[in-house]
VOMAR-946740 format. One line per field, with one value per residue (C-alpha): residue in three letters; x, y, z. Coordinates in pm, whole numbers, plus 50000, padded with zeros to 5 digits. Each point is the difference from the previous one (the first is absolute). Last residue first. Layout:
<nodes>
residuo: [Ala, ...];
c1: [X, ...];
c2: [Y, ...];
c3: [Z, ...];
</nodes>
This chain:
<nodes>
residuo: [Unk, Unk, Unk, Unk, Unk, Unk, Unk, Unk, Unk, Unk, Unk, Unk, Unk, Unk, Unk, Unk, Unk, Unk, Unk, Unk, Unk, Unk, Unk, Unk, Unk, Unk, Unk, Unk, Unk, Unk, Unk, Unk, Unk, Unk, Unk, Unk, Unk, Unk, Unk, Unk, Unk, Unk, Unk, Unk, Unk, Unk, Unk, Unk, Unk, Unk, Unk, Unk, Unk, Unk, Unk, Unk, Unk, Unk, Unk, Unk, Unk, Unk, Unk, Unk, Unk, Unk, Unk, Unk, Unk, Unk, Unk, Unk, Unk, Unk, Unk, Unk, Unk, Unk, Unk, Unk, Unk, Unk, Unk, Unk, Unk, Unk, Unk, Unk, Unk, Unk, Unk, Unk, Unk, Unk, Unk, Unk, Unk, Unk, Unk, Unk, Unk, Unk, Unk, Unk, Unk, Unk, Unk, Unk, Unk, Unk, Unk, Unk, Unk, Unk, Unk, Unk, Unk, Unk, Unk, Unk, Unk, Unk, Unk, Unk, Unk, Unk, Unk, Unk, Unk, Unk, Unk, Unk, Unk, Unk, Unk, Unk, Unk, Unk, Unk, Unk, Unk, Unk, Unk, Unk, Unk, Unk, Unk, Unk, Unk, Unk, Unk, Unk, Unk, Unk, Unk, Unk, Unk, Unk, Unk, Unk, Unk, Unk, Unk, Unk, Unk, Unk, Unk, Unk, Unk, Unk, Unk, Unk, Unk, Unk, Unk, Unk, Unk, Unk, Unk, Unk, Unk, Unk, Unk, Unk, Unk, Unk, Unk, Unk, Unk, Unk, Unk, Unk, Unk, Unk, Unk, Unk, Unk, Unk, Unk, Unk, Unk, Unk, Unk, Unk, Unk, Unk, Unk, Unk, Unk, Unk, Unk, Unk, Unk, Unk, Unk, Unk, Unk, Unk, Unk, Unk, Unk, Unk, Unk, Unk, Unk, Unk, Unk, Unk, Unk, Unk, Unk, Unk, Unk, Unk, Unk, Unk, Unk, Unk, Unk, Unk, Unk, Unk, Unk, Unk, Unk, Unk, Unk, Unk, Unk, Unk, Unk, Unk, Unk, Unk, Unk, Unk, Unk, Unk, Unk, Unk, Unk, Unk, Unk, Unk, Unk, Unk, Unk, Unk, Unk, Unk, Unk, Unk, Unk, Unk, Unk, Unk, Unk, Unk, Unk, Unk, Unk, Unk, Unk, Unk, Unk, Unk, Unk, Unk, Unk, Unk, Unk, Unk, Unk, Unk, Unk, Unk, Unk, Unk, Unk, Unk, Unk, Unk, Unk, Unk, Unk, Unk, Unk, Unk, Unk, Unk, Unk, Unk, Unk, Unk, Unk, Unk, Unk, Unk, Unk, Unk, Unk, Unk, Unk, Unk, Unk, Unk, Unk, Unk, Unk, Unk, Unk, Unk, Unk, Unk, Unk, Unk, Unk, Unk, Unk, Unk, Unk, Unk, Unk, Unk, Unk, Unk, Unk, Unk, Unk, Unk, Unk, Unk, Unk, Unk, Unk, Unk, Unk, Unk, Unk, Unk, Unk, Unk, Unk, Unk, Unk, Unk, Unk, Unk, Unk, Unk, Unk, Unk, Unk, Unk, Unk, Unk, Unk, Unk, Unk, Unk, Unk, Unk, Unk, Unk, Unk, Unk, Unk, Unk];
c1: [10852, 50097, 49729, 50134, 50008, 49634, 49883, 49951, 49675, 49850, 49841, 50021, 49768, 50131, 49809, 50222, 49966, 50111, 50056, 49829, 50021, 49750, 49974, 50387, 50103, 50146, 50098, 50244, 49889, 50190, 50353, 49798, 49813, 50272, 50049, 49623, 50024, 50241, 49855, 49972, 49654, 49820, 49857, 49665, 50032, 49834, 50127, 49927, 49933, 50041, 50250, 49762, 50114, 50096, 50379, 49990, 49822, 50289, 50274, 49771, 49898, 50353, 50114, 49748, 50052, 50405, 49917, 50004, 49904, 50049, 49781, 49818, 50079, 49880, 50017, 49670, 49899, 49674, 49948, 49729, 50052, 49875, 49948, 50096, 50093, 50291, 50181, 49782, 50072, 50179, 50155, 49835, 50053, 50026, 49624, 49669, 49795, 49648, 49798, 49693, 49758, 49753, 49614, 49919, 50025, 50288, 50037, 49934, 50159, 50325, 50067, 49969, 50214, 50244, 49971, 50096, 50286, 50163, 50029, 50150, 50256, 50188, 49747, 49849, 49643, 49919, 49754, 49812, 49915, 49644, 49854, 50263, 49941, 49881, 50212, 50322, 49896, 49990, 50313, 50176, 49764, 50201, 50013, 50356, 50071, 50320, 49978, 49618, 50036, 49794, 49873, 49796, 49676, 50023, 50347, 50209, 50226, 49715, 50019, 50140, 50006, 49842, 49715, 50259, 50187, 49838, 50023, 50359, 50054, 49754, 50193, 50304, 49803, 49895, 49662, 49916, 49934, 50138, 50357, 50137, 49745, 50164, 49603, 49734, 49939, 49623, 49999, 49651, 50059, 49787, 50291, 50012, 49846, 50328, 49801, 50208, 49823, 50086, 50200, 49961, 50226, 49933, 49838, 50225, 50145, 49958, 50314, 50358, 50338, 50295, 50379, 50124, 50306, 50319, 50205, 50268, 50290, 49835, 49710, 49876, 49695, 49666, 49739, 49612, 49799, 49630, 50026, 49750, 50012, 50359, 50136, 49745, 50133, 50342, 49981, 49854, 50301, 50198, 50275, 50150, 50362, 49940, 50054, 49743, 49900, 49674, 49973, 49639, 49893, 49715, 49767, 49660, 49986, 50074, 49739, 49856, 50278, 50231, 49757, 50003, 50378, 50009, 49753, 50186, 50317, 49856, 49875, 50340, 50134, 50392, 49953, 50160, 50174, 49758, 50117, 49661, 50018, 49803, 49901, 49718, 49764, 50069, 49964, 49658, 50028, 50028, 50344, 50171, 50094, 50358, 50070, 50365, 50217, 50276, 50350, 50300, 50134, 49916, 49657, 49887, 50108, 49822, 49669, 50045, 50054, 49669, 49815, 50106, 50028, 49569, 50002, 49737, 50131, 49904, 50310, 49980, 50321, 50136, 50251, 50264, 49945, 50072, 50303, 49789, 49679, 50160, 50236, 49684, 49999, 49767, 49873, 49700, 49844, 50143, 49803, 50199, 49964, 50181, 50369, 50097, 50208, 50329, 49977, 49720, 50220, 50265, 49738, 49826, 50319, 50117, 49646, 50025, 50376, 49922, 49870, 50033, 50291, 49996, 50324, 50074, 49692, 49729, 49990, 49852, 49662, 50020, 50246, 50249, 50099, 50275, 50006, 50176, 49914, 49726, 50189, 50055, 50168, 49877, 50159, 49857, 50201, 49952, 50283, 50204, 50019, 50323, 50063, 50031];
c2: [41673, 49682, 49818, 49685, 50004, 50046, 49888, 50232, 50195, 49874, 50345, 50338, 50294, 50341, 50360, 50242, 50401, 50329, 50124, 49668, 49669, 49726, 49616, 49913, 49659, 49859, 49580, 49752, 50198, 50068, 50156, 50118, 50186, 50243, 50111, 50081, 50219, 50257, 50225, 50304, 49856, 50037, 49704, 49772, 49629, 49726, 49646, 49671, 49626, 49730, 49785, 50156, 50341, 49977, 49943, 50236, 50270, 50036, 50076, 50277, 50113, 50020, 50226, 50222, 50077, 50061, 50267, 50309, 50325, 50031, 50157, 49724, 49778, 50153, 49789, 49827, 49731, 50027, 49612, 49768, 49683, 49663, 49656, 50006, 49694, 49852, 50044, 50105, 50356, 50032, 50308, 50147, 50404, 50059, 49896, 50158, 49733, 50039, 49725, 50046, 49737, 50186, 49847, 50211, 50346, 50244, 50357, 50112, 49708, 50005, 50383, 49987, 49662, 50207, 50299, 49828, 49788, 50292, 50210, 49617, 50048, 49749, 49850, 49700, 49986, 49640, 49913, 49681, 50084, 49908, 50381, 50092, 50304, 50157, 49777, 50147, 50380, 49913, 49788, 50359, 50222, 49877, 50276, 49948, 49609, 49984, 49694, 49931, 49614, 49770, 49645, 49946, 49825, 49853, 49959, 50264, 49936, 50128, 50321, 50212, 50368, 50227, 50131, 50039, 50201, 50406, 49886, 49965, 50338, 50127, 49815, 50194, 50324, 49937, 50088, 50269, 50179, 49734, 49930, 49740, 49921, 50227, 50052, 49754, 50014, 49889, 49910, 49963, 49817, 50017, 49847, 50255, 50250, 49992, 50194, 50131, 49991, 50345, 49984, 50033, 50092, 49867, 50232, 49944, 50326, 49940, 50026, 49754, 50196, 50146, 50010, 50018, 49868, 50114, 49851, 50182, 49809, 50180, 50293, 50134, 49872, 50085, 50067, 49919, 50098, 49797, 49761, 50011, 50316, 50092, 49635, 50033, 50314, 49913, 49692, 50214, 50255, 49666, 49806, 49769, 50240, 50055, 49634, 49867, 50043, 49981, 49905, 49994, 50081, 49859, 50307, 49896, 49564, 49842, 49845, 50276, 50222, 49706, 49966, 50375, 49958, 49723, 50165, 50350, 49793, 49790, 50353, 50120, 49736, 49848, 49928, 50204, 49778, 49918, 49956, 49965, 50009, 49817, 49766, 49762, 50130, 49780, 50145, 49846, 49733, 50077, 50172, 49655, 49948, 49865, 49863, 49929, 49703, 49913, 50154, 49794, 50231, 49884, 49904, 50320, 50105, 49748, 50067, 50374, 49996, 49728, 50250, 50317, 49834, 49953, 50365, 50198, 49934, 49967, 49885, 49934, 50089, 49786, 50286, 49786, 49990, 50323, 49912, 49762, 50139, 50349, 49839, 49767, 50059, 50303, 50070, 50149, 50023, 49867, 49975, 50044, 49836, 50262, 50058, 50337, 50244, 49963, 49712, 50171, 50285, 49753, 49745, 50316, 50134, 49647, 49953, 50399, 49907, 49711, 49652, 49643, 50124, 50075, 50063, 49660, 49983, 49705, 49633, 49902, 50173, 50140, 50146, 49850, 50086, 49881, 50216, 50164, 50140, 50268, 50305, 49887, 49836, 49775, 49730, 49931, 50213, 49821, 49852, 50202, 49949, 49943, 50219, 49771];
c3: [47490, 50240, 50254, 49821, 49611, 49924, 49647, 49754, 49909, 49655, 49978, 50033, 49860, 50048, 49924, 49989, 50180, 49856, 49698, 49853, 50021, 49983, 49981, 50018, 50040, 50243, 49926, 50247, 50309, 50332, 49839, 49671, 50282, 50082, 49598, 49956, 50368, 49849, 50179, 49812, 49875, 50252, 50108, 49926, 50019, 49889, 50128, 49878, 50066, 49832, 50224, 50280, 50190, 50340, 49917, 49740, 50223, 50255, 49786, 49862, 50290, 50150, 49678, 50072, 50315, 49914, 49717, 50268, 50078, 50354, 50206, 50126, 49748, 49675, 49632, 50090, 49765, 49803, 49983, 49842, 50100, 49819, 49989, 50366, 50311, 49842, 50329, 50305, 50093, 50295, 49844, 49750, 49995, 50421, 50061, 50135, 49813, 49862, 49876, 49678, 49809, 49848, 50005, 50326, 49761, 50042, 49927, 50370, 50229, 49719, 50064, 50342, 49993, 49767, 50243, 50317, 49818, 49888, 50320, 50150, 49712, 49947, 49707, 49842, 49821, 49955, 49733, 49899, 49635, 49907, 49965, 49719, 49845, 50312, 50200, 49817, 50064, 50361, 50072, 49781, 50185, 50357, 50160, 50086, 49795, 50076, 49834, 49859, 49975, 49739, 50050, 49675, 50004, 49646, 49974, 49869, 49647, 49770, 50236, 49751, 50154, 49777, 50240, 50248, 49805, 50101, 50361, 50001, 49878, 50259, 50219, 49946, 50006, 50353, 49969, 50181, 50375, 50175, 49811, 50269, 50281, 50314, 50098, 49927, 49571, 49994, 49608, 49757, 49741, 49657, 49800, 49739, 50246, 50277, 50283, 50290, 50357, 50180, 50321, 50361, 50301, 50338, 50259, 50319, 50104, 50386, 50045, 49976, 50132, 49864, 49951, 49657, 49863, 49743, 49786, 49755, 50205, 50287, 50007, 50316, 50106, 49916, 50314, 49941, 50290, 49846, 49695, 49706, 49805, 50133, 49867, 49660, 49919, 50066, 49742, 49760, 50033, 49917, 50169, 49752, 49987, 50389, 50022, 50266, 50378, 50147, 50383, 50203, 50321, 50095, 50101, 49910, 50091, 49707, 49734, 49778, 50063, 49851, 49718, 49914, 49970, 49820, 49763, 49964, 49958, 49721, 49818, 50041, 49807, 50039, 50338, 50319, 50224, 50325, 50369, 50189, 50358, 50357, 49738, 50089, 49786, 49698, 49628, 49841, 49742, 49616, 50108, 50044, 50387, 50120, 50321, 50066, 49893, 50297, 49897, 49867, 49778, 49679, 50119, 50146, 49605, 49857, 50181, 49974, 49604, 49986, 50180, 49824, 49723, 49980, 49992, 50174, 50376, 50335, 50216, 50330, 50207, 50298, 50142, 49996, 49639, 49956, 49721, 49842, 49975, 49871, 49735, 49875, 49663, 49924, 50350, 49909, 50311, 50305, 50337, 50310, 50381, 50207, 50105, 50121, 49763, 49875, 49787, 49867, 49823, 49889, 49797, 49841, 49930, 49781, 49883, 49863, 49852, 49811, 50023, 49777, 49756, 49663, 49832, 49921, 49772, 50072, 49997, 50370, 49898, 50272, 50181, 50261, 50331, 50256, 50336, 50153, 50349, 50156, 49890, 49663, 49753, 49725, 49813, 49679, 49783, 49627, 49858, 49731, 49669, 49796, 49712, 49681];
</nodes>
């Protein structure tokens, strides 16, 4: 068999090299913690005067690390952001830095903002209208991102909301943009969406995966939760929503079952402000209901579910990638109870019946069609170590 190579985790640029690792720890060889835009980013503000920064999407922590001298703050969306950036600091011997989920307000201490563009326009346009909201008119402010991810809605949201912007030449197919904050504050709004067979009402918050429709995966899901055998639950069920984005899968469960004690877990700070907007409005005082901004499970306490329902992510960033996935489910055996199970929706090209065999002693198949399958796992194995 071919041998595979180890991932490239050292990292050189014009501040020093430095040792960085992705996360989750088990991923591709070819993926690597930065790329090109962090690397220009990094070598453009090396050669300009030093100034308190604030970091904004700095996907594993290539920009906090490398500019540490500089004392960054980081104010992020993505839970591994902040745990990326705290191991990496780590790794190479660095004191931690501030770091500040997006359901808090971005610091005004910054004398800069160095942000990498995010995957959704409609998160940029509300980090950036946040940033106006909250920093002095005229901060200047550094975009950069892979031209091949840059998008003409991305641009129209940069020369909509930032004053003198200046792009860059383009390097290693990167390329940044100079600019400053304005007075452009107004924050962008969306329309509720209304799921009638569950009579939910969702408030998607901007950079929410799939915010103008169901996501047809969990519309797949949806359609089986009614057939679900629950003769195996207790009678106040602990049940996770993981990666739970707006969260209608928590939702649609509590409507059909108003005892369960629910947790709705995500990365995503965007998804955590519309699934407790979402919860707040199609809640009653009797549900029981807890939020958690949260890398997939970890620090979760062991044995601590009956059941998770689970529309894994199969995008990293950019990436498209099966590695998330296979974390969650290595983490969700050792949270779930001896009896406890798993239902999962994928699509179907993923192979993802085969990968859970590895975490679960039974998958069977609920649904399949064209497109997406419906899992449900049970009798989850027995951790072996921190090994999957």
């Amino acid at each position: 068999m071919p041998e595979i190579s180890a991932p490239d985790t050292q990292f050189h640029c014009a501040t020093g090299t430095f040792t960085l690792h992705r996360l989750p720890e088990r991923h591709h060889p070819a993926l690597r913690a930065w790329d090109a835009a962090d690397d220009y980013l990094i070598q453009t503000l090396h050669a300009t005067p030093k100034a308190p920064l604030l970091l904004v999407n700095d996907a594993f922590g290539a920009l906090g690390v490398a500019l540490h001298a500089r004392q960054p703050t980081l104010w992020y969306d993505s839970a591994v952001e902040a745990d990326a950036l705290e191991g990496n600091l780590r790794r190479n011997n660095l004191p931690d830095l501030v770091r500040v989920p997006q359901t808090e307000l971005p610091p005004n201490s910054a004398a800069q903002v160095v942000l990498k563009l995010p995957r959704s326009s409609a998160l940029l346009d509300w980090q950036l209208a946040q940033l106006n909201q909250h920093l002095p008119v005229g901060t200047p402010i550094l975009l950069a991102g892979m031209l091949k991810h840059v998008t003409p809605a991305d641009q129209k949201v940069m020369q909509a909301r930032l004053g003198n912007l200046q792009a860059s030449r383009i390097v290693r197919k990167a390329r940044y943009w100079q600019a400053e904050t304005t007075d452009a504050t107004d924050l962008p709004t969306t329309q509720p969406l209304v799921i009638d067979d569950f009579q939910l009402t969702l408030h998607n918050h901007p950079g929410v995966f799939s915010p103008r429709r169901l996501d047809p995966g969990a519309a797949c899901l949806l359609q089986h939760l009614t057939l679900l055998d629950i003769a195996d639950l207790p009678a106040q069920p602990r049940v996770i929503d993981l990666c739970c984005g707006n969260g209608v899968l928590g939702l649609a469960w509590l409507r059909l079952h108003p005892e369960t004690q629910m947790t709705f877990c995500d990365a995503s700070a965007a998804a955590i402000s519309s699934v407790q907007a979402s919860a707040q409005h199609n809640l009653g005082a009797e549900h029981q209901w807890f939020v958690v901004l949260r890398d997939g499970l970890q620090h979760a306490d062991p044995e601590s579910a009956d059941l998770i329902l689970c529309n894994p992510p199969f995008h990293q960033s950019d990436t498209v990638t099966t590695d998330v996935a296979q974390a969650l489910f290595h983490q969700a055996r050792g949270v779930l109870t001896a009896t406890g199970s798993m239902v999962v929706v994928a699509n179907r090209h993923l192979g993802y019946h085969q990968l859970m065999k590895s975490y679960f002693r039974s998958v069977t198949t609920l649904s399949s069609d064209k497109r997406f399958v419906v899992l449900l796992a049970k009798e989850p194995r027995p951790l072996k170590g921190n090994a999957y």
